[in-house]
N, C-alpha and C positions, 0 to 999 in steps of 0.2 A: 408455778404454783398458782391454783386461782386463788381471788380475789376474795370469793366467799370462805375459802378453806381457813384462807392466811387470818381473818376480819373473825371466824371465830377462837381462832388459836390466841390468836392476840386477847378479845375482849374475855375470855377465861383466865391465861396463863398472864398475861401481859409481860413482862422482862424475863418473868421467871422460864419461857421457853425458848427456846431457841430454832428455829425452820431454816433447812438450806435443804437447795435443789441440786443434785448432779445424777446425769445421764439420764434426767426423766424422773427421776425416782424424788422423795420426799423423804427428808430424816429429820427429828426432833429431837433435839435436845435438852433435859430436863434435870434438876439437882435432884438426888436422893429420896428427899422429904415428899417431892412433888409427882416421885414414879407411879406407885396405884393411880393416882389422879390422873394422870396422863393415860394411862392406859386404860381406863375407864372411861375417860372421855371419847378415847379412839374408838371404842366398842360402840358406847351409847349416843352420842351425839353425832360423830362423824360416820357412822354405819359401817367402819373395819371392822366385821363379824366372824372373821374367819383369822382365828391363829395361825401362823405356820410354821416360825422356832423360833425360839430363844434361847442366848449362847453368853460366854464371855470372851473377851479378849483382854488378854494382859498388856498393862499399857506400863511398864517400869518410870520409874522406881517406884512412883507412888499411886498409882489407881489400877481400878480394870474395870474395863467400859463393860455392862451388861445389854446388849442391843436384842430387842425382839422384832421379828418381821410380821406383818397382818395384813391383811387383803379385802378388799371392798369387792365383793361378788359381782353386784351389778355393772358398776361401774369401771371393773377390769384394772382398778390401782391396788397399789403396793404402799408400804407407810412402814417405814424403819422407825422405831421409840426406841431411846437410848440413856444412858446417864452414867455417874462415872462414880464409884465408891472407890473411898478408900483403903488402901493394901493393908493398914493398920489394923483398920475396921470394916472389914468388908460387910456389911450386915443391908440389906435391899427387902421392903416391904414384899412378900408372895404375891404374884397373883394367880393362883387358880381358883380362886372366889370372881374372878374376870373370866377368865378363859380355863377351862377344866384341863386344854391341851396342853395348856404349860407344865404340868404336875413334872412330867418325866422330864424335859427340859431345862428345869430348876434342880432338880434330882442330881440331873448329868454335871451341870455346871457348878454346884454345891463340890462336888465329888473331882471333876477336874478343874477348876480354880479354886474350889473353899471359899466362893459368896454365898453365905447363910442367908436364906430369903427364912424371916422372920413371920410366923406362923404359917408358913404351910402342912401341911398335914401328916405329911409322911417323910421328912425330910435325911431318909438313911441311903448309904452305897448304893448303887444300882449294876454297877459295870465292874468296877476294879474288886479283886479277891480279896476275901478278909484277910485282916491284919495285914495288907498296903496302909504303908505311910505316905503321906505327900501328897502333892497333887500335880498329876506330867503335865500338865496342860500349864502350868508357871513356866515363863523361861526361866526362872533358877533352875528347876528342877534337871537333874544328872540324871539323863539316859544310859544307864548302866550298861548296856547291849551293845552301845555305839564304843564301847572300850573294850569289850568281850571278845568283839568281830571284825576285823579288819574295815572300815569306813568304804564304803564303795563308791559314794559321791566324786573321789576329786581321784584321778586319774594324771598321776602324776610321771614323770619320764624315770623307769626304774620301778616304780612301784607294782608293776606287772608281774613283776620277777624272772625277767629279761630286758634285753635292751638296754639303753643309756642307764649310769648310774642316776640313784636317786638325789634331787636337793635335798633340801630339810625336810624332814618330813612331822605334819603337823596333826593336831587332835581333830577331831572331828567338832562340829558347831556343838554346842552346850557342855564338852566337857571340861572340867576346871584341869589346869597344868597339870600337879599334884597329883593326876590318877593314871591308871596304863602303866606298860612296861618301860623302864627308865632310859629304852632307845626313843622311845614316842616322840 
């Protein structure tokens, strides 16, 4: 990280940000309160003019990190912005009054994790069919399909339906005990 980059992230954000470097790349970390700001600063002072997504990740039991990626044209860098809401309250300042490109990306993530970014402009489904509940993109969330259909991942001795009898045979990842047929 150079030394001018770091010298204005500091004299802006001072504690409130956080810079780490791994494999070349630059990520920031910032509280909730401080996100528009951050990313406004990335636009207009540091010259990442160019959006290119923004997502969630769920981080259990109690946060889900919102990280957007941006790009400095000239200068051929990269600049991950991140901050961490919480599962309670997931609620994150909009920004497509910063970046127009964010609209549908806050959309997506609204829709599959349920972080309400607080005045954006259009903030309804985009992808899942009305009258879905939930959001698949939580690990809670029950992939209903992966109990419907035999699990194809784990390739167990037996489970071909030939050959060696089967062990135990177990659920597939995200399904709770309680569901499938009562051999599962």
């Amino acid at each position: 990280m150079n030394a001018g980059f770091g010298g204005r992230l500091s004299a802006r954000f001072g504690e409130r940000a956080e810079a780490t470097e791994s494999y070349g790349d630059i990520t920031i970390d910032v509280a909730p309160a401080d996100w528009l700001e951050l990313v406004t600063f990335a636009r207009d002072d540091l010259g990442y003019a160019y959006f290119d997504w923004l997502t969630g990740v769920d981080d259990p039991p109690e946060a889900f990190l919102v990280v957007a990626h941006v790009y400095h044209p000239p200068a051929g860098e990269r600049l991950l912005l991140r901050t961490r809401v919480p599962r309670e309250h997931p609620h994150l300042p909009t920004v497509v009054g910063v970046y127009r490109g964010a609209n549908w990306h806050e959309r997506e993530t609204y829709e599959m994790f349920g972080v309400i970014f607080d005045g954006h402009p259009n903030l309804v489904p985009l992808l899942l069919p009305d009258g879905f509940e939930g959001h698949p993109l939580r690990k809670e969330f029950v992939l209903a399909a992966r109990v419907a259909k035999p699990w194809p991942g784990a390739k167990e001795p037996g489970e071909s339906g030939h050959g060696a009898p089967s062990r135990r045979k177990t659920l597939p990842p995200g399904v709770p005990a309680d569901w499938g047929p009562p051999d599962a």
